[in-house]
C-alpha positions as CSV (number, residue, x, y, z in Angstrom):
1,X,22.1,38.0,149.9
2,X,20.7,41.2,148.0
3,X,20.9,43.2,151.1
4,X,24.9,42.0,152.1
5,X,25.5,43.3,148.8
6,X,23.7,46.7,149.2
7,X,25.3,47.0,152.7
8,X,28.8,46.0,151.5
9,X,28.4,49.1,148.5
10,X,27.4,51.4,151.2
11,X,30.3,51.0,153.3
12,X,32.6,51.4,150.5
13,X,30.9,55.0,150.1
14,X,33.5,57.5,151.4
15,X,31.3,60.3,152.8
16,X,33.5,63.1,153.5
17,X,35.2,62.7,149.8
18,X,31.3,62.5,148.5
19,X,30.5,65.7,150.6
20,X,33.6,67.8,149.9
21,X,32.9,66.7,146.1
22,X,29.5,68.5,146.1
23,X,31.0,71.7,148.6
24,X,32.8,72.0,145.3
25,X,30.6,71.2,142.4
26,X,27.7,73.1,144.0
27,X,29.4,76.0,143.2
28,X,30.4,75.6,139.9
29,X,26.9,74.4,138.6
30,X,24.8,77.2,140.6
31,X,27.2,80.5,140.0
32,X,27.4,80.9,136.0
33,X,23.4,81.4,137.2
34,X,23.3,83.9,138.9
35,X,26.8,85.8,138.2
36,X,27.3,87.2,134.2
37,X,30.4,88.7,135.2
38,X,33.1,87.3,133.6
39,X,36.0,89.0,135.6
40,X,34.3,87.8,139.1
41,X,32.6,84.3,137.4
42,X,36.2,83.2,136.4
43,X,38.3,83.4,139.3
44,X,35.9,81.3,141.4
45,X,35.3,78.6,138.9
46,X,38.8,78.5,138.1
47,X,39.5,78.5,142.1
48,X,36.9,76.0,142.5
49,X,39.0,73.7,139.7
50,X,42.2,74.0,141.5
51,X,40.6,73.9,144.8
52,X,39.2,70.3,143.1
53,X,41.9,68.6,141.7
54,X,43.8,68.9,144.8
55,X,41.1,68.2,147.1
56,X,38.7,65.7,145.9
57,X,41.3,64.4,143.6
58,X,41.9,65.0,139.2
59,X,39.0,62.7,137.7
60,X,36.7,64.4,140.0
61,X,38.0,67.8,138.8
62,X,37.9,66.6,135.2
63,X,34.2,66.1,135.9
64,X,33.8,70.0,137.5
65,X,35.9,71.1,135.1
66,X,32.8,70.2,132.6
67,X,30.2,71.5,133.8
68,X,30.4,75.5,134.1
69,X,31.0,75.4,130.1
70,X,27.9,74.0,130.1
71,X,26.2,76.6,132.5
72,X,27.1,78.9,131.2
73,X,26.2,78.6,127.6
74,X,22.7,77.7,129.0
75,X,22.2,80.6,131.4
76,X,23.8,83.8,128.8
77,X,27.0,83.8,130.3
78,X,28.8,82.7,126.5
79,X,26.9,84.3,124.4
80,X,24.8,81.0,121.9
81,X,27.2,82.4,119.1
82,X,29.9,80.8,120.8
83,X,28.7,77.4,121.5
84,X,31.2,76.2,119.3
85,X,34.1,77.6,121.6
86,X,32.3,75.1,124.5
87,X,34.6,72.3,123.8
88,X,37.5,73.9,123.3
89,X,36.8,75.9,127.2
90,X,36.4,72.3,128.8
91,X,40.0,71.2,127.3
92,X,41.0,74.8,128.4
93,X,40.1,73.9,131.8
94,X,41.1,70.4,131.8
95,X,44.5,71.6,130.6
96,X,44.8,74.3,133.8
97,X,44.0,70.7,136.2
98,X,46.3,68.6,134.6
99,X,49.2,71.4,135.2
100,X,48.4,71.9,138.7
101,X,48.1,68.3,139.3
102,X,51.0,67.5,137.8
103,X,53.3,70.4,139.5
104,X,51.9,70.1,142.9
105,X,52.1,66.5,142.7
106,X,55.9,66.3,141.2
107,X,57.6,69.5,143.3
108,X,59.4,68.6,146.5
109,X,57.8,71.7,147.9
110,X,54.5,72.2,147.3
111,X,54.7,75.6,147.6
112,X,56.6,75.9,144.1
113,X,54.9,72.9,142.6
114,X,51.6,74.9,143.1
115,X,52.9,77.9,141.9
116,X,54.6,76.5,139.3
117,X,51.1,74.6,138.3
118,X,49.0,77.7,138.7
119,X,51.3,79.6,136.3
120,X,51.8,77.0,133.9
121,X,48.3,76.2,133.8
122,X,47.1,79.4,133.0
123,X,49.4,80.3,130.1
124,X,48.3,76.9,128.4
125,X,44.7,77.6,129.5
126,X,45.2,81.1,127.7
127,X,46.9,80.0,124.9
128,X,44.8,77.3,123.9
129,X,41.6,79.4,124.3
130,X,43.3,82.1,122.4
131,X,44.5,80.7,119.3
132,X,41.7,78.2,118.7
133,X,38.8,80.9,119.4
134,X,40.4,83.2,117.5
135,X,40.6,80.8,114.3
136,X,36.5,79.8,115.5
137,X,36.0,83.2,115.8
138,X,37.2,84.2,112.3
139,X,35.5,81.2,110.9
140,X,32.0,81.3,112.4
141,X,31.3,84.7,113.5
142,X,30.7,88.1,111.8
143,X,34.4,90.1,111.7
144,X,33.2,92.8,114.3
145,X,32.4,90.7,116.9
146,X,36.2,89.2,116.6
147,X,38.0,91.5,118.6
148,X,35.0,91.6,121.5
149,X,35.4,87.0,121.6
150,X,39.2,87.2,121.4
151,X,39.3,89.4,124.4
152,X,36.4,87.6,126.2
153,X,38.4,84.5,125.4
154,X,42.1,85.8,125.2
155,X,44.4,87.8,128.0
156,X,40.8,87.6,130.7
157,X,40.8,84.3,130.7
158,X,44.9,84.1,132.2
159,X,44.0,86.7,134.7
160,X,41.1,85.3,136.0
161,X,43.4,81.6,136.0
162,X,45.7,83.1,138.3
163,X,43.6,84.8,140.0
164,X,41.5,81.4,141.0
165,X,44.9,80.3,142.0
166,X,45.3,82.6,144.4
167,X,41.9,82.3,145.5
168,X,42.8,78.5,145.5
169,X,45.8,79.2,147.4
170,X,44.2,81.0,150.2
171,X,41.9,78.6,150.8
172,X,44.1,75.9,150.9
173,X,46.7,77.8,153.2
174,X,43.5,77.8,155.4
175,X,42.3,74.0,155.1
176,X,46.3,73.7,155.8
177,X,46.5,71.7,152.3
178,X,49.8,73.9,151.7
179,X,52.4,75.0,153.5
């Protein structure tokens, strides 16, 4: 009886979702590693999210969408001062995945509903990032290294959004996800 039920789990396993879950994750865990550069470290991970939540699906995205914060505050990537701007990153990022999914999904062309997501996304994800690290920033950190977060955390962080959603967008165009 043990082994029916071990064999019945298994078959409800769907390989290629599992498989194109870790093409994406992979990615996002390993790169904060070895990449410190903001302006080419943001457009994948935020290509990577998009590429996710229409992919693999939005609670597996919500779970990507995690762990670079994380990565990156461990490897140098966010300087340790701003560990406290870690939380507010993940709802920055959760934010861009609930925009795309939410335009892609409710657009009769998806086309414009990806575009539309992409752009929406990334003003929220900027805004969100830029008004709440700014008040962090003026809070926990020493006034000269203000200006240096907000624009680590302000108008790069929209740029590299939409530029992960073109990245995104290529790549779907390619796995014919889009039209």
């Amino acid at each position: 009886m043990y082994y029916g039920t071990k064999t019945s789990s298994l078959e409800k396993v769907d390989v290629r979702w599992l498989a194109q879950f870790f093409v994406l994750a992979t990615p996002a865990i390993l790169l904060p590693f070895f990449i410190h550069i903001q302006w080419l470290t943001g457009p994948i991970i935020n290509a990577i999210l998009i590429l996710a939540v229409i992919v693999v699906g939005i609670r597996a995205a919500m779970v990507i969408a995690l762990i670079p914060s994380l990565i990156a505050l461990g490897s140098g990537l966010i300087p340790a001062i701003l560990a406290p701007v870690v939380p507010f990153i993940m709802i920055a990022n959760v934010v861009l995945i609930l925009a795309v999914d939410y335009f892609y999904n409710n657009r009769k062309s998806d086309s414009i509903g990806y575009a539309n997501g992409v752009v929406v996304g990334a003003v929220l994800k900027f805004a969100l990032l830029y008004f709440s690290v700014d008040l962090i920033a003026k809070l926990l950190i020493k006034q000269e290294l203000v200006t240096a977060v907000a624009s680590m955390m302000g108008w790069m962080q929209l740029m590299t959004a939409l530029a992960g959603g073109v990245i995104a967008w290529v790549v779907l165009k390619f796995l014919k996800f889009v039209k």
